[in-house]
C-alpha positions in Angstrom: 70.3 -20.2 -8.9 68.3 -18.8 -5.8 70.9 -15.9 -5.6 71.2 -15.0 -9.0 68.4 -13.6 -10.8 66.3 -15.2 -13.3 66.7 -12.2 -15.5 70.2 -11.8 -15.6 70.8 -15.9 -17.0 68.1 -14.8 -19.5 70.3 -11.7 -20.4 72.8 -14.0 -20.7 71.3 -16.8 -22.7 70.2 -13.9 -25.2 74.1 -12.9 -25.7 74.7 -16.7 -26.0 72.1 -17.1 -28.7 73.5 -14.0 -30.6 77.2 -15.3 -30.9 75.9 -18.6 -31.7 73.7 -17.0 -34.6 76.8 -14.3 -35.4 77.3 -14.0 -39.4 81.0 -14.7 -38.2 80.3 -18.4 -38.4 80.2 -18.0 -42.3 83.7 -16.9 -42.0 85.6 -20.2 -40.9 87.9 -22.4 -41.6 87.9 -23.2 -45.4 85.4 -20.2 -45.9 85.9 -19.2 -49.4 85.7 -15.5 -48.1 89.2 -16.1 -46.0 90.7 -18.2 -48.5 90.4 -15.3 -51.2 91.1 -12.4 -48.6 94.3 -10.5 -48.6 96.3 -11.6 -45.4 95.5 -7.7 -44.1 91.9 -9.1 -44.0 92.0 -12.6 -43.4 93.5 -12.6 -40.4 91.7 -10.1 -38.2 88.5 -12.2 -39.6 89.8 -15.6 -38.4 90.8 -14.1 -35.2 86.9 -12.6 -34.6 85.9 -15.8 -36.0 87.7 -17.9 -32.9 87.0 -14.8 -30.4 83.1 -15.5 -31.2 83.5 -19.0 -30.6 85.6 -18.4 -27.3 83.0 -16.2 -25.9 80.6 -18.6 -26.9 81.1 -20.5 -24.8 82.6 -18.4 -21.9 78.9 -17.7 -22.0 77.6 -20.6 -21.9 80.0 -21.6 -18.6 79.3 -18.6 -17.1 75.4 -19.5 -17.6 76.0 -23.1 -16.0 78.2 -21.6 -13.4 75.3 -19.4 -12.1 73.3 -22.5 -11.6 71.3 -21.3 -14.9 70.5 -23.4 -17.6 72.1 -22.3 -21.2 69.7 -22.4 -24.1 71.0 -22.3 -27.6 67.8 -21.6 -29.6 69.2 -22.7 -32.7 70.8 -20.8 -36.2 68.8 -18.5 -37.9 68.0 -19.9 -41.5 67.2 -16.1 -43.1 71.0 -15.8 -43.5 72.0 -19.0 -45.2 71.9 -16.7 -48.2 75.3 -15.1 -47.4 77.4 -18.2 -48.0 76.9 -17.4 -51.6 77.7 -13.9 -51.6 81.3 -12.5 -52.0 83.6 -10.9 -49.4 83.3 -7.2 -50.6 79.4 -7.6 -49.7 79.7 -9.1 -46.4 82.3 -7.2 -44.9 79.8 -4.2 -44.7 77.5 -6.7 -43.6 80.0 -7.5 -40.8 80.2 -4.3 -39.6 76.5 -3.7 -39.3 76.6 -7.1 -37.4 79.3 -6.1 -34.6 77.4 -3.0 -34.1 74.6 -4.6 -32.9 76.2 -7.0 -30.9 78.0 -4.0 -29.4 74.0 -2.4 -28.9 73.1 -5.7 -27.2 75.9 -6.1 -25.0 75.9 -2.3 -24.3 71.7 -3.0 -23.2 73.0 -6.1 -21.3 75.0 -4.6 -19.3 72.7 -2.0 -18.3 69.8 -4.1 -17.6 72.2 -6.1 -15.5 73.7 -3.6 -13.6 69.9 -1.9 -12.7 69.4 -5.9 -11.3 69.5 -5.8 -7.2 72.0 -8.8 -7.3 74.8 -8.5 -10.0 77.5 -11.3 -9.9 80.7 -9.3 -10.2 81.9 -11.8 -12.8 78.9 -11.3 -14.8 79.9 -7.8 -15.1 83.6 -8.7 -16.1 82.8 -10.8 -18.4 80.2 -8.6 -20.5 83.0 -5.8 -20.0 85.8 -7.4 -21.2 83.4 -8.9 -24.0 82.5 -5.1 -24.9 85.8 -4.0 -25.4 87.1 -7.0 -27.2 83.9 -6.2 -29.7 84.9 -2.5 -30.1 88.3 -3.4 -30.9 87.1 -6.2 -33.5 84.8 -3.2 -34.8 88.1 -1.1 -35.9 89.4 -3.6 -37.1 86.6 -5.0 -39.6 86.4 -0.9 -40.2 89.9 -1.5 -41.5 89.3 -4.7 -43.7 86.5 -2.6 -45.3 89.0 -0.3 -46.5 91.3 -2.6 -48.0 88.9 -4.8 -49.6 86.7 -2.0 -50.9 88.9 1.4 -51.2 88.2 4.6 -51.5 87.8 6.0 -55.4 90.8 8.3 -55.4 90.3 11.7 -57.1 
């Protein structure tokens, strides 16, 4: 890891530990929230689901591949609270939630790119990660609306 610096596997450990502690992972397989979703909402949701799991561990490869060491810190225990709580309350929940991974990976990438040595597939990856995040952001925008409409006039 002697070319590679410290600080930028620790930048990336601290996206690792944030998709690995993502609210998303209430929203799996058999989740009672995507079993009583419409199908307009269930399946952007599944899809974000596998994304966060995918770029788990693209992470975590990318980490090892750098010579660093990834270091999942463990799930956060504050949230076990949402697996009781129904799908019109987490969705907004959800948004808040993939606007701050957007913050972090948006801070990420800066503090990576102000680093004197900046693997150019670090960079790719976070990229490609932002944009993939903004696009699951419209998208949970969208659920929002159809799972908790607008009053009409």
């Amino acid at each position: 890891m002697s070319s590679v610096p410290v600080a930028t596997v620790e930048i990336l450990n601290d996206l690792l530990d944030a998709e690995l502690n993502s609210v998303f992972r209430f929203m799996g397989e058999g989740s009672p929230y995507l079993n009583g979703a419409t199908a307009a909402v269930r399946k952007p949701l599944a899809e974000m689901v596998e994304a966060s799991t995918r770029r788990a561990h693209e992470l975590y490869d990318l980490i090892e591949g750098l010579g660093g060491s990834p270091v999942p810190r463990g799930l956060r225990s504050e949230e076990q609270y949402l697996a009781f709580l129904s799908l019109k309350f987490l969705l907004p929940k959800l948004v808040h939630e993939k606007n701050l991974a957007i913050r972090r990976l948006q801070n990420a990438i800066a503090g990576i790119r102000s680093a004197p040595e900046r693997p150019p597939e670090v960079m790719q990856l976070l990229e490609s990660h932002l944009a993939e995040l903004q696009r699951e952001l419209g998208a949970l925008e969208q659920a929002t609306k159809h799972v908790t409409p607008t009053p009409s006039h």
